[in-house]
C-alpha positions as CSV (number, residue, x, y, z in Angstrom):
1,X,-173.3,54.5,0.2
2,X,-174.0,51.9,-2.8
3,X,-171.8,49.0,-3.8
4,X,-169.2,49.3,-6.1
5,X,-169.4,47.1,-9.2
6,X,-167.0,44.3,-7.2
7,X,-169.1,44.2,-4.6
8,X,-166.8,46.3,-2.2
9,X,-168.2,49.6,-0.5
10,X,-167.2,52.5,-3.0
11,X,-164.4,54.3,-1.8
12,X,-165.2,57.3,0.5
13,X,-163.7,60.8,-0.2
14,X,-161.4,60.2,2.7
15,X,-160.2,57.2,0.7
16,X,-159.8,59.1,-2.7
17,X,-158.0,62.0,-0.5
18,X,-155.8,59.7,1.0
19,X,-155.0,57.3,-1.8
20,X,-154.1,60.5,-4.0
21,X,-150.9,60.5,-1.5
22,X,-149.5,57.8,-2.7
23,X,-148.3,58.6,-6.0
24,X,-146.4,61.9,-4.4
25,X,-142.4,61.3,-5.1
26,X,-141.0,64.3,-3.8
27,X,-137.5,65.2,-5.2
28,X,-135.3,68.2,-4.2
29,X,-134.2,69.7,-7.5
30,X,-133.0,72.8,-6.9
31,X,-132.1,75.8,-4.7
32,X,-132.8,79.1,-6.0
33,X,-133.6,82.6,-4.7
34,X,-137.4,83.0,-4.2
35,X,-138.2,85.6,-6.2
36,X,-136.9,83.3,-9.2
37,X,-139.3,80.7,-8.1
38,X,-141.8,81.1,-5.6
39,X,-145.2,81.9,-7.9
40,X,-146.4,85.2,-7.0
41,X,-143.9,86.6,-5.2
42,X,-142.9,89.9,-5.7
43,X,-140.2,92.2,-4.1
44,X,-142.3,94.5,-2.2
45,X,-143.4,91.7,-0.7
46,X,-142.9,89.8,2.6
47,X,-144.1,86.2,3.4
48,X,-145.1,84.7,7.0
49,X,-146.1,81.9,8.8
50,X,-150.1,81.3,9.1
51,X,-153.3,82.6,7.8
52,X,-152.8,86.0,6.5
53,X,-154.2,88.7,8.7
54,X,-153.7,92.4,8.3
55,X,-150.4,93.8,9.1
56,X,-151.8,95.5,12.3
57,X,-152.9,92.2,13.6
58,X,-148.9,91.0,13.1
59,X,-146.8,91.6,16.5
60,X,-144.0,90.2,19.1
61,X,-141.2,88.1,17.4
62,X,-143.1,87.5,14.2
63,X,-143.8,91.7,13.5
64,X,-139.5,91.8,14.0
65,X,-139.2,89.1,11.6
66,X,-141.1,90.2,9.4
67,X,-139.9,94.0,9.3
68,X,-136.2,92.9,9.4
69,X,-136.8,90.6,6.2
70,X,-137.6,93.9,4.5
71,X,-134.8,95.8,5.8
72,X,-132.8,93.3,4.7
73,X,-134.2,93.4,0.9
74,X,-133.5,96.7,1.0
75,X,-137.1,97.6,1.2
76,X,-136.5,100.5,4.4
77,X,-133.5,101.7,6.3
78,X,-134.5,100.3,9.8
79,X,-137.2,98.8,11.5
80,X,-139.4,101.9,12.2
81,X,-139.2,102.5,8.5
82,X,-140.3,98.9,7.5
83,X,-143.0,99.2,9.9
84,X,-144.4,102.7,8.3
85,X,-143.8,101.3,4.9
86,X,-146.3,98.2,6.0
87,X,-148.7,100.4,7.2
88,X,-148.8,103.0,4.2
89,X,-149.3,99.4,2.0
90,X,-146.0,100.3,0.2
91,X,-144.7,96.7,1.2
92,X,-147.0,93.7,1.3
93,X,-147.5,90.8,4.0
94,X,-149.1,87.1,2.8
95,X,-148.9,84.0,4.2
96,X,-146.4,81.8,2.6
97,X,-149.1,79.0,2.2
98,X,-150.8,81.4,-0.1
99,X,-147.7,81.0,-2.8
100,X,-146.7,77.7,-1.8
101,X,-144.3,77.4,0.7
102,X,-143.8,76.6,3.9
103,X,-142.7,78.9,7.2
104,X,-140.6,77.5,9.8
105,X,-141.3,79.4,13.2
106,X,-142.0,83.3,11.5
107,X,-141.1,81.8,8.4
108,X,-140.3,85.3,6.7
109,X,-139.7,84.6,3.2
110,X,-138.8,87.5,0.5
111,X,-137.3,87.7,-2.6
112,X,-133.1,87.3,-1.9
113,X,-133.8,84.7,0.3
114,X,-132.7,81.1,-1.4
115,X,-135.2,78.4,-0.7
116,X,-135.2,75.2,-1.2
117,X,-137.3,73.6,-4.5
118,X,-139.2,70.3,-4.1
119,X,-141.2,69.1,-6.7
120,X,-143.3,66.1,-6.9
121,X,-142.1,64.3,-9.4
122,X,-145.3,62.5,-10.4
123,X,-147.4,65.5,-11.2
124,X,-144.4,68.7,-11.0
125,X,-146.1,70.5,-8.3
126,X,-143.9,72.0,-6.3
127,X,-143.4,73.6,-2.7
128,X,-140.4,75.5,-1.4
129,X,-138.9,76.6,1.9
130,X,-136.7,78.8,3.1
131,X,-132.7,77.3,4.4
132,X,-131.6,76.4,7.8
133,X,-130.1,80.1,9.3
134,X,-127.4,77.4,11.3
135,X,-126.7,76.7,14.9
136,X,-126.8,80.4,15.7
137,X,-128.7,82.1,18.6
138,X,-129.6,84.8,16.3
139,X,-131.7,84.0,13.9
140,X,-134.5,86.3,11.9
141,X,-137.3,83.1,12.4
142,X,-136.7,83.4,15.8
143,X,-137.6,87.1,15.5
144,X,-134.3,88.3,16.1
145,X,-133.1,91.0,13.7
146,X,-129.3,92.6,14.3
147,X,-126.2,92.6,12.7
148,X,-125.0,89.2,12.7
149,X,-128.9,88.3,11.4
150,X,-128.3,90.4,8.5
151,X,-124.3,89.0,7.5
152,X,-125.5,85.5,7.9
153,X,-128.2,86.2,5.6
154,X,-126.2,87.4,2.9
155,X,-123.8,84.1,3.5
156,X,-127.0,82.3,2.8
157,X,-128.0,84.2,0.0
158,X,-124.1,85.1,-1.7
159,X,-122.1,81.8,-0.9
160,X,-124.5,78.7,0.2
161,X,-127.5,78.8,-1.7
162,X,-126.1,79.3,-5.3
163,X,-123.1,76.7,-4.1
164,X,-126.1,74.5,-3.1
165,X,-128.4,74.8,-5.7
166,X,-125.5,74.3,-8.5
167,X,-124.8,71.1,-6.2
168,X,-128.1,69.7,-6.3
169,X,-128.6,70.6,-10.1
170,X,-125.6,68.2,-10.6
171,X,-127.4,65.3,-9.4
172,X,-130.5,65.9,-11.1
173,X,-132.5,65.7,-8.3
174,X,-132.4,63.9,-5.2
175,X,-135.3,61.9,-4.2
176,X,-136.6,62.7,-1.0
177,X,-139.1,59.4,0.0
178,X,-135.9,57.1,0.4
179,X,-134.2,59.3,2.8
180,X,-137.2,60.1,4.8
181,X,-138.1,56.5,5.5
182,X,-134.4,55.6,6.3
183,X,-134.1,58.5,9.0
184,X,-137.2,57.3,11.0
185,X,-135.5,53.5,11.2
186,X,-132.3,55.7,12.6
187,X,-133.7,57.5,15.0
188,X,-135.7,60.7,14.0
189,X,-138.5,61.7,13.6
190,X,-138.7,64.5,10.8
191,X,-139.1,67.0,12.8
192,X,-137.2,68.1,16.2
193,X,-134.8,65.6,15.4
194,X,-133.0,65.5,11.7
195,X,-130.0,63.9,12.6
196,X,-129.8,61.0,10.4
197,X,-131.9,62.6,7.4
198,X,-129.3,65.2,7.1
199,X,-126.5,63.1,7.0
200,X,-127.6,60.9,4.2
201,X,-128.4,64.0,2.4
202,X,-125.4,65.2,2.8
203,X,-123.7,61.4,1.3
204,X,-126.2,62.4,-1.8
205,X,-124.5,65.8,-1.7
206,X,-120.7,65.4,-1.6
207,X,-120.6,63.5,-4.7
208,X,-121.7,66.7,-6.4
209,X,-119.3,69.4,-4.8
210,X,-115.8,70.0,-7.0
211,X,-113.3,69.6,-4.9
212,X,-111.1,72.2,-3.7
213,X,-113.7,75.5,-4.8
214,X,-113.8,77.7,-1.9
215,X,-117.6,78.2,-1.8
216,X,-117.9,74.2,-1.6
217,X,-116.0,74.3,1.9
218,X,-118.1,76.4,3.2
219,X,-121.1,74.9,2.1
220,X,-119.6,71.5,3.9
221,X,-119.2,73.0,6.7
222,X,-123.0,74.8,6.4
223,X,-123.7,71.2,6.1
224,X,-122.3,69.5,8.8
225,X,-122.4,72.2,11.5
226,X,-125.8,71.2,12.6
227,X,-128.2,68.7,12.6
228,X,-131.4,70.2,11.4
229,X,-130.6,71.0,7.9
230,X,-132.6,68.7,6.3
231,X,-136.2,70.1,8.1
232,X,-136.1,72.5,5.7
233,X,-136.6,69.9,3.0
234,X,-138.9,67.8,4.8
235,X,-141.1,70.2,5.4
236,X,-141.7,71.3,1.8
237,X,-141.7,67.2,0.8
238,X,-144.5,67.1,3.5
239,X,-146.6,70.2,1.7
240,X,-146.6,68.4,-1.1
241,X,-147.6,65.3,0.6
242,X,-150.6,67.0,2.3
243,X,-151.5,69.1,-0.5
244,X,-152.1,65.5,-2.8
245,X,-155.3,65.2,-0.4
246,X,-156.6,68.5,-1.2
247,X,-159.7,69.4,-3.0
248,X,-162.0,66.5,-2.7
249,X,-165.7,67.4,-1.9
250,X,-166.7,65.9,0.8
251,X,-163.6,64.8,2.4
252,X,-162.8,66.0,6.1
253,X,-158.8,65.1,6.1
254,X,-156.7,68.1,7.1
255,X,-154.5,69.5,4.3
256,X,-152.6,71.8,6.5
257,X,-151.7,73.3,9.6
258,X,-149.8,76.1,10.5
259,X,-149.4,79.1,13.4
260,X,-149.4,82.8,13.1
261,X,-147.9,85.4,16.5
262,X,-152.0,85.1,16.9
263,X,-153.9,82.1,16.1
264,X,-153.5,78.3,15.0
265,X,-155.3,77.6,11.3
266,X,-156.1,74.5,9.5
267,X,-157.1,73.7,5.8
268,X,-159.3,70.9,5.2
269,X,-159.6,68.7,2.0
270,X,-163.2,69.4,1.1
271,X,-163.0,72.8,2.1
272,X,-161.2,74.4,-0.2
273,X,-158.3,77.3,0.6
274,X,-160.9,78.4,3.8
275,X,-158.4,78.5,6.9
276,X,-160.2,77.5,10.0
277,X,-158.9,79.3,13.0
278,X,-158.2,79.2,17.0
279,X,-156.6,80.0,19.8
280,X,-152.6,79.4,20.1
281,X,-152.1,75.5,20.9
282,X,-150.6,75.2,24.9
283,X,-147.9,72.7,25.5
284,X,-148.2,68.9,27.1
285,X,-144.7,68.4,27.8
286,X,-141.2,70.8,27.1
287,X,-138.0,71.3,28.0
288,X,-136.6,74.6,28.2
289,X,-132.5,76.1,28.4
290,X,-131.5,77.1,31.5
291,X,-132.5,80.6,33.7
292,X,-136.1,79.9,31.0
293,X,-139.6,79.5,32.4
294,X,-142.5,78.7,29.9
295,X,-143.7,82.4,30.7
296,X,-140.5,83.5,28.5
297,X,-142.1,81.5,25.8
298,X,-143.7,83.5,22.6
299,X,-145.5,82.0,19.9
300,X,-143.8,83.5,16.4
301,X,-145.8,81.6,14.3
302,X,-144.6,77.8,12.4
303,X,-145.6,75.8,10.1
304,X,-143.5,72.7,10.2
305,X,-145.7,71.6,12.1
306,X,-147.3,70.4,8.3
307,X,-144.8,67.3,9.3
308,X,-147.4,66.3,11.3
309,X,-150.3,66.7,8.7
310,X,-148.1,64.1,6.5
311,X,-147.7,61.8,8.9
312,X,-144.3,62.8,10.7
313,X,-143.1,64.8,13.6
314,X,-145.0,64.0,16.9
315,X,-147.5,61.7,14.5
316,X,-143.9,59.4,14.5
317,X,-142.4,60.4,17.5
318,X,-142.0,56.6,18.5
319,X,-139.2,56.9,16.4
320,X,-137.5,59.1,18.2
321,X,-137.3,57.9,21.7
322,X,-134.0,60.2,21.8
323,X,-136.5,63.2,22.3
324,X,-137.8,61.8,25.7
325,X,-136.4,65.0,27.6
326,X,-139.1,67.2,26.3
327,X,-142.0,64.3,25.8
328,X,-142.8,63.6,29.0
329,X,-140.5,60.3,28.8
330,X,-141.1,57.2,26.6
331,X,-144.2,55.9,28.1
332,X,-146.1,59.3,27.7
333,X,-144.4,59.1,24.0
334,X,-145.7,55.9,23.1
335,X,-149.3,56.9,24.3
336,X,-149.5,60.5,22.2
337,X,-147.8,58.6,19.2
338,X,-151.0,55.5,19.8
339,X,-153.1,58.0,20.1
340,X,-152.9,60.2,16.9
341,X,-154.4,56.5,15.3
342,X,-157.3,57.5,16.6
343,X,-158.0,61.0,15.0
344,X,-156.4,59.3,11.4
345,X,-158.6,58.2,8.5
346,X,-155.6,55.9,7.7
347,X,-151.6,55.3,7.8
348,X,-149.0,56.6,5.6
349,X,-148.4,54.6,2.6
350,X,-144.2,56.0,2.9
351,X,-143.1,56.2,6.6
352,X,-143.4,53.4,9.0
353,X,-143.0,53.0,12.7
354,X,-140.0,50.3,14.1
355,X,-142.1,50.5,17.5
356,X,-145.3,49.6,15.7
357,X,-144.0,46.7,14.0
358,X,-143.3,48.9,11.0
359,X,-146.8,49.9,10.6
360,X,-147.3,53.3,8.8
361,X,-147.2,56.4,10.3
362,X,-151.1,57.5,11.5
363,X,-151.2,59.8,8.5
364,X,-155.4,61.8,7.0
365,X,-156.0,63.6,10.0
366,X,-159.7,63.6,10.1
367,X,-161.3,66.7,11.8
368,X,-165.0,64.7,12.6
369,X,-162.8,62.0,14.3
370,X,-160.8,64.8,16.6
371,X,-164.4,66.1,17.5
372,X,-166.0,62.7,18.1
373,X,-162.6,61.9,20.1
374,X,-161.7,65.0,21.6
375,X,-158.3,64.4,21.0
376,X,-156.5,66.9,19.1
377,X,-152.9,66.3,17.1
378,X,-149.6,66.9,19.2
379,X,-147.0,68.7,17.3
380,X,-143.4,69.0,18.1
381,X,-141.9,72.6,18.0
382,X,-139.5,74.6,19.0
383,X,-139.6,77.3,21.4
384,X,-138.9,80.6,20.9
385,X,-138.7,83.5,24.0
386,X,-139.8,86.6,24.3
387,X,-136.7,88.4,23.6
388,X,-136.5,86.4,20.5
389,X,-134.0,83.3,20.2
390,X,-134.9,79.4,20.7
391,X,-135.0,79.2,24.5
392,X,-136.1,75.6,24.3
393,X,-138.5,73.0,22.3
394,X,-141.2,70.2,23.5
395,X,-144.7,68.8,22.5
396,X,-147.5,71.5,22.2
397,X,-151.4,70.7,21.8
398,X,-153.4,71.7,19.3
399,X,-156.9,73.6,20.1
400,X,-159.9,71.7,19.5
401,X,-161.7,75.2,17.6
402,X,-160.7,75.1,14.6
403,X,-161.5,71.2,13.9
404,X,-165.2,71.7,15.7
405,X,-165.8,74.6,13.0
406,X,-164.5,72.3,9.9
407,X,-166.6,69.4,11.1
408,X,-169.8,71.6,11.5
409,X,-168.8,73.1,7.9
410,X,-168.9,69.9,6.2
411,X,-171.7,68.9,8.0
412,X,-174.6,71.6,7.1
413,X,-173.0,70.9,3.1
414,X,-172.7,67.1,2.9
415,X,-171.8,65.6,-0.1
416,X,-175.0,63.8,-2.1
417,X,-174.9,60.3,-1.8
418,X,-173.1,58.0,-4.8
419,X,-171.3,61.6,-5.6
């Protein structure tokens, strides 16, 4: 590659793609129900985690999530309905990456569902994911779909997400780089563990809430019930983050990772919106809630996992040595968390690593590294069972496919030299 003008090699695309994250400034401005604000998104239509595939290829946990999210829009009476309706093409399935935002688990997103609005305040892109359902077993991402699924979702959609929204629109927008930073000096990591990130969330909240209006308790207490509130916003912050690398020819950092009930996809920078696909990842290390085995364990789909694509989750897991239980201890933490250096054009110009002397996250997961390596990212997820529910969480693998079939893409079209 020739010189550049000072005499330093020209910048590579990897360089361009990864420099382009630094100007992201992610703020939370809103909270609003999709339909109002999710491009592309119409009422007939149902959003999920992954690559979108045909509704017959949808099944297990992630086909209930999906067919309960239209019952609950109103779409069918029950769940044999929904599924008739999907089939006839009267109601729609897409992939929520396809209308910007970001699944966690199933990650069924329609149109009364409030999501939270992140917007980079540099260029005004925006992403958007759906809220925390709360500490409750039963929960439609977890491809459960009953009763108490369908009253909490009204809470969500009636009482805490216009109470939220109003909240945030009061501050005028809460930066989300700050807070993200801070968390992984306290002890998280952004991804199975929130702890810290919510709670100075919730001190930029408070301030905002009128006190003594009813819907304002109970969004405190949606608030402080739990601890993994703040995911929600991380993980759209993160799209954003990953998406500032896309679309640079020649560039072979991932843009994006995410899960259907079916297959594990990635995006890469230079290869436009093409999804490159494999087999489910397997786990290295879990812990699972008691009377579980890992053969109760079905894959629903996710795509937090786009924490680790910016740099977070099991990429800064050294942060989070509170997670050892379902690591494989601290040693076998440290290693994986060393490791994803390797497969990393660079480090994240935002999040730094106490362990590491502070030095930033690995962050430009490059797909010819992983195949010249053989080491493919870790990613910290939840696990869901077969009779839906989180039955425990832990530190799956992801297959080497998908990153062998983007390198040998980019490879038979290479970039001309001095492009």
């Amino acid at each position: 590659m020739p010189a550049a003008p000072t005499g330093r090699p020209a910048a590579t695309p990897n360089d361009v793609a990864l420099d382009r994250v630094r100007s992201v400034q992610p703020v939370l401005v809103d909270v609003a129900p999709a339909i109002d604000v999710v491009p592309g998104l119409r009422r007939r239509m149902i959003l999920t985690s992954g690559p979108t595939m045909p509704w017959s290829a949808y099944r297990g946990g992630q086909r209930t999530a999906v067919l309960g999210a239209a019952v609950n829009e109103g779409l069918a009476a029950d769940l044999d309905a929904a599924a008739d309706a999907f089939a006839a093409g009267d109601i729609e399935v897409a992939g929520c990456q396809d209308h910007g935002c970001i699944g966690s688990l199933a990650g069924v997103t329609s149109a009364s569902m409030p999501v939270v609005v992140v917007e980079d305040a540099t260029t005004g892109e925006r992403a958007f994911c759906t809220l925390f359902e709360g500490e409750t077993p039963h929960r439609l991402n977890y491809g459960v779909w009953n009763d108490a699924v369908r009253e909490n979702l009204r809470f969500l959609a009636d009482v805490i997400g216009p109470a939220l929204g109003a909240a945030i629109r009061r501050t005028r927008g809460i930066p989300l780089l700050p807070i993200m930073a801070r968390a992984l000096r306290q002890g998280d990591e952004l991804h199975s563990r929130n702890t810290a990130a919510s709670l100075l969330l919730l001190r930029e909240i408070v301030p905002a809430l009128h006190a003594g209006a009813a819907e304002n308790e109970a969004l405190v207490g949606y608030l402080t019930t739990g601890d993994y509130f703040f995911l929600r916003p991380a993980m759209a912050a993160a799209k954003l983050l990953a998406n500032a690398a896309a679309g640079v020819p020649g560039s072979s950092i991932v843009t994006s990772m995410a899960m259907s009930c079916r297959q594990f996809g990635i995006t890469v920078s230079g290869l436009g919106d093409t999804w490159f696909t494999g087999p489910l990842p397997g786990f290295d290390h879990y812990k699972l809630t008691d009377g579980h085995t890992i053969d109760d364990a079905e894959f629903m789909g996710g795509e937090s996992i786009i924490t680790e694509a910016a740099g977070l989750g099991a990429f800064a897991q050294t942060s989070a040595f509170t997670l050892q239980d379902y690591q494989g201890g601290v040693d076998a933490m440290i290693a994986a968390n060393a490791d994803m250096y390797r497969i990393c054009h660079g480090e994240s110009p935002h999040f730094s690593l106490p362990y590491f002397g502070f030095r930033g996250s690995p962050a430009g997961i490059d797909v010819h590294r992983v195949v010249g390596t053989g080491v493919t990212p870790v990613m910290d997820i939840g696990i869901a069972g077969r009779a839906g529910g989180q039955i425990g969480a832990g530190m799956a693998r992801a297959p080497l496919e998908p990153f062998a079939a983007a390198s040998a893409a980019l490879n038979s079209n290479p970039v001309p030299e001095g492009r």
